[in-house]
PATI-206211 format. One line per field, with one value per residue (C-alpha): residue in one letter; z, x, y; residue number from 1. Coordinates in pm, 1 decimal, decimal comma, padded with zeros to 6 digits. Layout:
residuo = A | ...
zz = Z | ...
xx = X | ...
yy = Y | ...
num = NUM | ...
REM end
This chain:
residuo = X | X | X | X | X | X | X | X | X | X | X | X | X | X | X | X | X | X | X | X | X | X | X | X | X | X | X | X | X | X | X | X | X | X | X | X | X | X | X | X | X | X | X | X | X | X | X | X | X | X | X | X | X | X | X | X | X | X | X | X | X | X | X | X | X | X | X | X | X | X | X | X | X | X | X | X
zz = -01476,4 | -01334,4 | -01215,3 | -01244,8 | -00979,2 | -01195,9 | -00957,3 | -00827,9 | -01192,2 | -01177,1 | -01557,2 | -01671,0 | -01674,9 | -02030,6 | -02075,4 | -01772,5 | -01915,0 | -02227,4 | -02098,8 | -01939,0 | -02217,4 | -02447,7 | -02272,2 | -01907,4 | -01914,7 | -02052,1 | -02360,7 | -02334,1 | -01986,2 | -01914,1 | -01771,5 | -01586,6 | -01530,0 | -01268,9 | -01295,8 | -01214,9 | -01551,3 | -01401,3 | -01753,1 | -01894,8 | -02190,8 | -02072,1 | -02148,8 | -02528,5 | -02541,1 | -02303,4 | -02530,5 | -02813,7 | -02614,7 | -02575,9 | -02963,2 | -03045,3 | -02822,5 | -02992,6 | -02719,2 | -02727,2 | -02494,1 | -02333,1 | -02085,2 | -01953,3 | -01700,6 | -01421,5 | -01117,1 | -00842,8 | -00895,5 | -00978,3 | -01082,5 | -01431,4 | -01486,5 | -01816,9 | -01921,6 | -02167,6 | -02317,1 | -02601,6 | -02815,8 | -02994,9
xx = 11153,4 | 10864,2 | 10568,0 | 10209,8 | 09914,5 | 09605,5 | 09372,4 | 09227,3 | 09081,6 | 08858,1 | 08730,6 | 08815,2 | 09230,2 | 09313,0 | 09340,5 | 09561,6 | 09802,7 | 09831,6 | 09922,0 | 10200,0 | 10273,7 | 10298,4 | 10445,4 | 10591,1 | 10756,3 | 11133,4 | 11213,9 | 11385,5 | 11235,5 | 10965,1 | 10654,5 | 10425,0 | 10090,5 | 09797,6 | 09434,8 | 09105,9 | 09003,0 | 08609,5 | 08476,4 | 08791,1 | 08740,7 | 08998,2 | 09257,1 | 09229,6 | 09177,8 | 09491,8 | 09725,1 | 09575,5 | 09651,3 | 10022,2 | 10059,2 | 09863,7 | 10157,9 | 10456,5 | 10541,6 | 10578,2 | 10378,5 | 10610,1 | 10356,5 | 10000,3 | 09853,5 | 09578,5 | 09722,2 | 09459,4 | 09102,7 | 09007,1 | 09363,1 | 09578,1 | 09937,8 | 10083,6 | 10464,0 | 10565,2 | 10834,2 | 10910,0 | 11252,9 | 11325,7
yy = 04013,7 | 04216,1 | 04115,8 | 04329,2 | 04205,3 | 04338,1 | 04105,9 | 04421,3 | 04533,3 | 04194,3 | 04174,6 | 04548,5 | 04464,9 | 04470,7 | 04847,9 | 04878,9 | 04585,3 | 04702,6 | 05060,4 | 04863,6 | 04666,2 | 04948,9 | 05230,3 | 05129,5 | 04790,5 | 04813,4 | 04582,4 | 04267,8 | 04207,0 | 03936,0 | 04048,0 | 03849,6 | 03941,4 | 03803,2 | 03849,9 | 03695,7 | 03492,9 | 03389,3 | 03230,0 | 03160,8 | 03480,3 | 03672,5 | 03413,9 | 03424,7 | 03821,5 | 03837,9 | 03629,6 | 03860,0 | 04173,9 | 04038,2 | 04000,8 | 04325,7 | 04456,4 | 04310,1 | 04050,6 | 03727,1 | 03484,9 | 03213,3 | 03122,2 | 03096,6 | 02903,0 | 02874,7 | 03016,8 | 02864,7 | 02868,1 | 03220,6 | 03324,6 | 03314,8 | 03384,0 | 03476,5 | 03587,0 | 03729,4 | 03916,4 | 04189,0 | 04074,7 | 04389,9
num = 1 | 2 | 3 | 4 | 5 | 6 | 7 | 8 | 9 | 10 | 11 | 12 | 13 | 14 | 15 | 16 | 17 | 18 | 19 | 20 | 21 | 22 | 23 | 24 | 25 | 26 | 27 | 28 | 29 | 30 | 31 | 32 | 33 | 34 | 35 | 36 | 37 | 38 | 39 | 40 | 41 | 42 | 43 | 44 | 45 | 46 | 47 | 48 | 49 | 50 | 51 | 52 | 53 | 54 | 55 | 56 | 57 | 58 | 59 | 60 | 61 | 62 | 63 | 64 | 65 | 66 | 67 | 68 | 69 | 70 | 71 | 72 | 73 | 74 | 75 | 76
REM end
């Protein structure tokens, strides 16, 4: 399990995690990632990032007020 802190990216995180997704984080690992979410968009383009990517999404949730949390992990 690895976690990636893309807080720092504010809105513009999505091509960073999917550069992970795609060609840094090792198979069969769960990845949990943290950004800011501000209106709450980000949470349905991140889940659709995570299947774009060939993961699976086991979890997403509100981390404190700003904050969200997802995992996910690839199977194959």
């Amino acid at each position: 399990m690895k976690r990636y802190d893309l807080r720092h990216l504010k809105d513009d995180f999505e091509p960073r995690m999917k550069e992970i997704l795609l060609n840094e984080h090792p198979a069969k690992e769960s990845a949990i990632f943290l950004f800011e979410i501000g209106d709450f968009t980000p949470i349905q383009r991140s889940a659709d990032l995570v299947k774009e990517c060939g993961y699976e999404l086991y979890n997403s949730l509100k981390f404190n007020e700003v904050d969200w949390t997802i995992v996910c992990k690839k199977e194959n």
